[in-house]
RODO-2510 file (C-alpha; in nm, 4 decimals, decimal comma):
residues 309
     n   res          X          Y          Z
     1     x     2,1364     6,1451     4,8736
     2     x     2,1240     5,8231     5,1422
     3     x     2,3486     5,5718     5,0770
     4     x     2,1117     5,3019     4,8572
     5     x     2,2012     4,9390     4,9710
     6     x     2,4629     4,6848     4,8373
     7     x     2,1965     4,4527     4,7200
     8     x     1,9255     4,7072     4,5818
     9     x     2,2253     4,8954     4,3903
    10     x     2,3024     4,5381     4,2231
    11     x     1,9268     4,4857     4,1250
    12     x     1,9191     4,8592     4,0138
    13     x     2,2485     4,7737     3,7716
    14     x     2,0843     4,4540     3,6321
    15     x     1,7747     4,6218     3,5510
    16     x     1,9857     4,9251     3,3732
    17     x     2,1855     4,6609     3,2102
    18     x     1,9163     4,4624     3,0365
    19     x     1,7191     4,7876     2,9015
    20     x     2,0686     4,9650     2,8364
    21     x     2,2457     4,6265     2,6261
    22     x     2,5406     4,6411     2,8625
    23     x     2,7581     4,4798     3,0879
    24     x     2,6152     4,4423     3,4749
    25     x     2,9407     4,5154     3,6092
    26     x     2,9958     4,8164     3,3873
    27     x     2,6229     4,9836     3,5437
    28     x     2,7079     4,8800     3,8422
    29     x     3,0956     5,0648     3,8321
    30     x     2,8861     5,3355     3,6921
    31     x     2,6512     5,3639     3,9994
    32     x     2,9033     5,3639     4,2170
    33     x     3,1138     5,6405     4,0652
    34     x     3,3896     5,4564     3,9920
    35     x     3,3367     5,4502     3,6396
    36     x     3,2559     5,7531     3,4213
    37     x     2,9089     5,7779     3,2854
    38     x     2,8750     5,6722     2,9556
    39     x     2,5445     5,8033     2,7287
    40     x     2,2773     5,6103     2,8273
    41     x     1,9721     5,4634     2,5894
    42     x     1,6852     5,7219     2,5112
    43     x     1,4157     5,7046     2,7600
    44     x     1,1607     5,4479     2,6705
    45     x     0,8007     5,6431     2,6106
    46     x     0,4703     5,6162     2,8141
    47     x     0,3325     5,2716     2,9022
    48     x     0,0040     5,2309     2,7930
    49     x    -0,3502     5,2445     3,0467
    50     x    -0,2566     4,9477     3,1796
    51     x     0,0768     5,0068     3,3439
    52     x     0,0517     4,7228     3,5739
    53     x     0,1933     4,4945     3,2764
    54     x     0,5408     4,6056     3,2825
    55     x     0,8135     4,4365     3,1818
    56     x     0,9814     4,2623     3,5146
    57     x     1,3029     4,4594     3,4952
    58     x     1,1195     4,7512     3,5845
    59     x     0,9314     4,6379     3,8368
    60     x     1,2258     4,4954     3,9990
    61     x     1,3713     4,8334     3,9668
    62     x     1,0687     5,0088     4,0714
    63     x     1,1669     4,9900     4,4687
    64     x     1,5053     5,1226     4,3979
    65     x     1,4324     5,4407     4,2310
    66     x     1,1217     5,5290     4,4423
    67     x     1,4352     5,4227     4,7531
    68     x     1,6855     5,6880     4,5857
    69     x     1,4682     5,9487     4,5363
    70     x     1,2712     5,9305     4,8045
    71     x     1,4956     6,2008     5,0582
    72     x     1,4678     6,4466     4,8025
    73     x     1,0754     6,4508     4,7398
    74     x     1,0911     6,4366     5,1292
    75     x     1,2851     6,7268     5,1405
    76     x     1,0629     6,9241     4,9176
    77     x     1,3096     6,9460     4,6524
    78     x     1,2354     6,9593     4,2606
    79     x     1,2660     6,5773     4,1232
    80     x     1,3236     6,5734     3,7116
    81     x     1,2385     6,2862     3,6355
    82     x     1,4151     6,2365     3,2856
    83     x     1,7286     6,2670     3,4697
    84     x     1,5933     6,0191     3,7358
    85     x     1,4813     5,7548     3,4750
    86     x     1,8037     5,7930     3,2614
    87     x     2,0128     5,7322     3,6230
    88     x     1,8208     5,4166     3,7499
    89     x     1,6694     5,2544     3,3698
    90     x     1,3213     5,3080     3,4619
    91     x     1,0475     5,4244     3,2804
    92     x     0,9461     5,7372     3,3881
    93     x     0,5393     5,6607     3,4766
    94     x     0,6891     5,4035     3,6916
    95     x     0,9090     5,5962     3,8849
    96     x     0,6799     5,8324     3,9208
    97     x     0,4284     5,6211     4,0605
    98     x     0,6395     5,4849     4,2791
    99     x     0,7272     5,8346     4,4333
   100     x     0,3939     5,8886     4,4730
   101     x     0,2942     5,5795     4,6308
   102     x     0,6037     5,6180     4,8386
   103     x     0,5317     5,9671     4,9558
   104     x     0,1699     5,8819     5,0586
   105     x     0,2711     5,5532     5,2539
   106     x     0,5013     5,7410     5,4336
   107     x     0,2914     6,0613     5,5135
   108     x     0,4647     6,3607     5,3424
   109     x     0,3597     6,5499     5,0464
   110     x     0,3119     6,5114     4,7433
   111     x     0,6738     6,5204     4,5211
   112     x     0,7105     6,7983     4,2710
   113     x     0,8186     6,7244     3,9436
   114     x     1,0012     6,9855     3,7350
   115     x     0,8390     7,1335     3,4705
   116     x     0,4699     7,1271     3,7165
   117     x     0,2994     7,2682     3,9563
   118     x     0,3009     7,0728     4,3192
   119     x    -0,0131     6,8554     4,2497
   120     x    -0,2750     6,8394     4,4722
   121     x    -0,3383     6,4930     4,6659
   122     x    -0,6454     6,4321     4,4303
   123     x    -0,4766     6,4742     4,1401
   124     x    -0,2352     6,2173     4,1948
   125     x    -0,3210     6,0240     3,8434
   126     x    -0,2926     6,3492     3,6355
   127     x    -0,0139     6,4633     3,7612
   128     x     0,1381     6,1615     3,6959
   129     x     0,0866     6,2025     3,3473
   130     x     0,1683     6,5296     3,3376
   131     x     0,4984     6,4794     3,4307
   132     x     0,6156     6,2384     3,1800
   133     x     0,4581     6,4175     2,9262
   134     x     0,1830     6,2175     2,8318
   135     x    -0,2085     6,2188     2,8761
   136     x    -0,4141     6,2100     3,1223
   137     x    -0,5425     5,8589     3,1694
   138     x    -0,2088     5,7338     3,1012
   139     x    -0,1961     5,6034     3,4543
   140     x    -0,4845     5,5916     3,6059
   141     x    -0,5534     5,7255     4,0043
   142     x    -0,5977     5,4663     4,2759
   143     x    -0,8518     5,5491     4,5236
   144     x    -0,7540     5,6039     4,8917
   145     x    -0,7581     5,2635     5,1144
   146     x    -0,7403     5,0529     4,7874
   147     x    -0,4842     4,8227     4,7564
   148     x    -0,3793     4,6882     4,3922
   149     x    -0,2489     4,3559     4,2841
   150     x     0,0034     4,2792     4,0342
   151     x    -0,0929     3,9498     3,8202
   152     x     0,1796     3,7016     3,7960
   153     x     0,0617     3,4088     3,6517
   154     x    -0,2709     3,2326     3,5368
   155     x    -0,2319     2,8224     3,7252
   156     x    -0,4992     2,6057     3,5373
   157     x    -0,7976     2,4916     3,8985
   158     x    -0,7160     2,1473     3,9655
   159     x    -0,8837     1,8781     4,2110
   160     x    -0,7833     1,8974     4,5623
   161     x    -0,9181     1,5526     4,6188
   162     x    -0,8409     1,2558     4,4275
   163     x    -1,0892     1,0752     4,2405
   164     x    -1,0810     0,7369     4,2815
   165     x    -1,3670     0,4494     4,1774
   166     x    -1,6658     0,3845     4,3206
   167     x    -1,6703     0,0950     4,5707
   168     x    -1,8360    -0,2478     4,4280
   169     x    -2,0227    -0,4628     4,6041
   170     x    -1,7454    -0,7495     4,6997
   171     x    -1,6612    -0,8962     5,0558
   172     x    -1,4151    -1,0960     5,1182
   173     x    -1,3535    -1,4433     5,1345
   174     x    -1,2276    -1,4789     5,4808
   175     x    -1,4073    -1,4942     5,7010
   176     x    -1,7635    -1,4690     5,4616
   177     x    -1,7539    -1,7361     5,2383
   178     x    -1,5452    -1,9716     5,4331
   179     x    -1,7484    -1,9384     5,7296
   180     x    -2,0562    -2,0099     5,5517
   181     x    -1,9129    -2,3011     5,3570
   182     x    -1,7522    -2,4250     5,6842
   183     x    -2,0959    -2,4285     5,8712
   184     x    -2,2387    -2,6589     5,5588
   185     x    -1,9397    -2,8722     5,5869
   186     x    -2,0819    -2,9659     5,9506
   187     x    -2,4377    -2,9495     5,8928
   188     x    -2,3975    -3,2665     5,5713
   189     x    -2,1396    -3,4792     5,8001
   190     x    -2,3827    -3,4689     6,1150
   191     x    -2,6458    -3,5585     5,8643
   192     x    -2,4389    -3,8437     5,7124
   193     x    -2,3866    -3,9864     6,0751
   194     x    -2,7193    -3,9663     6,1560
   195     x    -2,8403    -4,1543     5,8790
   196     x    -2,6104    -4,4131     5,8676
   197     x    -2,6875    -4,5002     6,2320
   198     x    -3,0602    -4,5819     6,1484
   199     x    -3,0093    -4,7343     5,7743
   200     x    -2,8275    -4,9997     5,6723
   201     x    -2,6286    -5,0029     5,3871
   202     x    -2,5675    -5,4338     5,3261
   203     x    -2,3048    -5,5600     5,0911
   204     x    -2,4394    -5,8566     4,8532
   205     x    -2,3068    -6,2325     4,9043
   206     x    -1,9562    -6,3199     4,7788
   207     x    -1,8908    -6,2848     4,4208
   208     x    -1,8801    -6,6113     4,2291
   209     x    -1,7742    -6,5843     3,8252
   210     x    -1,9660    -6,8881     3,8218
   211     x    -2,3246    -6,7443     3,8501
   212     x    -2,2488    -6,3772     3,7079
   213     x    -2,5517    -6,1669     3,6531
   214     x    -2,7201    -6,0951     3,3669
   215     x    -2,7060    -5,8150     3,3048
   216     x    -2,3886    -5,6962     3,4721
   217     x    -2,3362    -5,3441     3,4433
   218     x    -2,1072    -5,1295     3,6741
   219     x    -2,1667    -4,8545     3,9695
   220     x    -2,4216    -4,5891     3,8668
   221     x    -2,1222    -4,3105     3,7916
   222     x    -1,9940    -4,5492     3,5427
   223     x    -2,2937    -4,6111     3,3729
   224     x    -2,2751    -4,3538     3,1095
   225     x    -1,9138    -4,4842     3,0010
   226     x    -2,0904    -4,8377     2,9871
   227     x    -2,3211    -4,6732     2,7678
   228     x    -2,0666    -4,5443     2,4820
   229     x    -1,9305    -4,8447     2,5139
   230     x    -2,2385    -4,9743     2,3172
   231     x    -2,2082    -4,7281     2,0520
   232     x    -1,8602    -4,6801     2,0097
   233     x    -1,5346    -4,8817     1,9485
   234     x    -1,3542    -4,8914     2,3430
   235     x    -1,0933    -4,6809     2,2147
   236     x    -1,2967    -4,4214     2,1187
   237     x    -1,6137    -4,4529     2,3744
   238     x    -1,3369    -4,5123     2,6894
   239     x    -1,0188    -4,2687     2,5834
   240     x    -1,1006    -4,0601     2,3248
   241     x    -1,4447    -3,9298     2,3953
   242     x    -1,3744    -3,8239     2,8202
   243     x    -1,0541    -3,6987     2,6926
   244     x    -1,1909    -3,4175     2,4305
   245     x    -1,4926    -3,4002     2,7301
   246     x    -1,2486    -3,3628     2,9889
   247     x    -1,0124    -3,0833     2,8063
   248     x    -1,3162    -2,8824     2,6794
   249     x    -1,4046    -2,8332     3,0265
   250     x    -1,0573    -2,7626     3,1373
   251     x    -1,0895    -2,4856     2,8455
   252     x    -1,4360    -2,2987     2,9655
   253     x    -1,2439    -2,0483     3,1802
   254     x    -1,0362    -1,9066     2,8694
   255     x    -1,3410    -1,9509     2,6831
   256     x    -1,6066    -1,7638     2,8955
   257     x    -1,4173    -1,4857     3,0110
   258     x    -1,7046    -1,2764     3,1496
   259     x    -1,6710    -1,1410     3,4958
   260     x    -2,0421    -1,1027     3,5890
   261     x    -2,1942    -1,3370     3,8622
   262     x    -2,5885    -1,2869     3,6710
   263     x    -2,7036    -1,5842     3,5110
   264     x    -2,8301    -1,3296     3,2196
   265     x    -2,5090    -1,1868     3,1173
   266     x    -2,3294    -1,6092     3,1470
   267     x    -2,5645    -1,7250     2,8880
   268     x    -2,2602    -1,9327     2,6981
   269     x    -2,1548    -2,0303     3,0581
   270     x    -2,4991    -2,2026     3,1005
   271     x    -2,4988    -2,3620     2,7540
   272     x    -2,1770    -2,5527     2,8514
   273     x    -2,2956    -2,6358     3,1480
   274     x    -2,6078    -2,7219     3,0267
   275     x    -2,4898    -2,9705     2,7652
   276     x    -2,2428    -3,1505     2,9797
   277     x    -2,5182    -3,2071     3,2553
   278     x    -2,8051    -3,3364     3,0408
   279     x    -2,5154    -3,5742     2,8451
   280     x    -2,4349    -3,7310     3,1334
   281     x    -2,7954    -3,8081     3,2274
   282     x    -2,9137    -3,9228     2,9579
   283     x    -2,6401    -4,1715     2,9439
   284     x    -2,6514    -4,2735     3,3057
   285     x    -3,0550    -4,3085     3,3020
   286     x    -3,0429    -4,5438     2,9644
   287     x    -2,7476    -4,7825     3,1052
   288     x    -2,9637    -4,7827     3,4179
   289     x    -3,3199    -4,8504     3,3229
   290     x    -3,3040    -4,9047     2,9836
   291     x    -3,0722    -5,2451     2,9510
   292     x    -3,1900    -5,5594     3,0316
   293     x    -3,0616    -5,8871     3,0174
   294     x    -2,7397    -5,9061     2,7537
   295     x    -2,7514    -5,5083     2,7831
   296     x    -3,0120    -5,4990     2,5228
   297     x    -3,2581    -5,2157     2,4930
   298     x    -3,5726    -5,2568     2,6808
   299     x    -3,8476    -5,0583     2,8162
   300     x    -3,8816    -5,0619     3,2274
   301     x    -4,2452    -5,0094     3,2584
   302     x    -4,2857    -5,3603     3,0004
   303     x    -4,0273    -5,5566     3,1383
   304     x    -3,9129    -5,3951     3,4746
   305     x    -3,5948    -5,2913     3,5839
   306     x    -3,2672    -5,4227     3,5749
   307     x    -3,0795    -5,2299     3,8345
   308     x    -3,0062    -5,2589     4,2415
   309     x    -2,9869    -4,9433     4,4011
***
């Protein structure tokens, strides 16, 4: 028989070892005949139909044996394949499948196992069988030209392509919004020059405390603190009222947390809003048009207004 490989004669030993329960080195002193044989495990008994699930130390053994014996199927010479799977730890449906296949790659006849008749090519499942003593569909034929796969492993599909959020409709500031704001910025100041070139704007005469007026109230953006000041103490209408106004405001963005830009979905948004807008109106417009003389109440349309703009 050829001379089998270093590294196929160590895969041969491992795979004797494991179904055997002994030592790799002690198979593989054995194999080389520098050890005397000791009795070796029963053989194991017919796979079932589906001999393609075999354990992986026959399969890994599978290339040896079919490499061993493959000179003396190609000699014509009687192969027994008890002996054979005893020798290498193979089951003996697998080895003799891979004879088989091994003979028909390489293009000589059929092996003969002892105890049979030399099978014909069809009758390559059968005989099979046949030879390790089992039934007839215990390995079933392969059809000429087909090629058979050994499953490995079932991998769980996964996405090729990550999936990643749909794009929202944002821009960004620069150059959007700036430009924008930037073109307003120069479209109010040429307005504001323009006007101011064809109206005047005169200051009143020279203050005298002498001849103050009556009533005298301040600018129009302090008229609503004016106001409170006729209601309230000053401490409270000039400190302590603007200051809760001031920090509420200073508040809304912890408040009003919602992200949306629809005036639908910012309904407390508006309310605040809302509220501090029409407060300071209606403050502004009384101390405006609604204080006469001694900043007492008064209606404009009875006795006019009491107010320079």
């Amino acid at each position: 028989m050829a001379e089998i490989p270093e590294h196929i004669l160590r895969r041969s030993a491992e795979a004797r070892a494991r179904a055997e329960g002994r030592s790799v080195e002690e198979v593989l002193a054995e194999l080389r005949g520098e050890a005397p044989a000791t009795p070796a495990a029963p053989a194991e008994p017919a796979p079932p139909a589906d001999a393609d699930v075999a354990e992986p130390a026959a399969d890994v053994a599978e290339p040896t044996a079919a490499a061993a014996a493959a000179p003396a199927a190609a000699a014509g010479d009687v192969i027994d394949l008890q002996a054979e799977s005893k020798r290498f730890g193979v089951p003996a449906a697998l080895l003799a499948r891979a004879l088989i296949a091994r003979a028909r790659k390489d293009g000589n006849p059929l092996p003969h196992f002892a105890g049979q008749a030399a099978p014909a090519p069809a009758a390559a499942g059968p005989a099979v069988a046949a030879a390790v003593g089992g039934a007839a569909p215990a390995v079933a034929a392969v059809p000429e030209g087909v090629r058979t796969q050994r499953l490995l492993t079932v991998v769980k599909a996964g996405a090729i392509q990550q999936v990643k959020s749909e794009p929202t409709d944002k821009v960004s500031t620069w150059p959007h919004l700036v430009a924008i704001e930037f073109v307003a910025l120069m479209v109010v100041t040429a307005f504001l020059l323009v006007f101011s070139a064809f109206v005047n704007a005169p200051l009143l005469e020279f203050a005298n405390f002498n001849e103050q007026p009556n009533p005298s109230k301040a600018p129009w953006y302090f008229l609503g603190l004016q106001e409170l000041l006729s209601y309230f103490d000053p401490q409270v209408a000039g400190v302590i009222i603007p200051g809760f106004g001031l920090g509420a405001l200073a508040l809304v963005p912890y408040i009003d947390r919602n992200p949306s830009v629809r005036p639908s979905d910012r309904k407390l948004a508006i309310m605040i809003f809302t509220f501090y807008v029409m407060a300071a109106g209606i403050l502004t417009i009384f101390g405006s048009f609604f204080r006469g003389p001694g900043f007492n109440f008064v209606f404009p349309w009875i006795d006019g207004l009491f107010f320079d703009f």
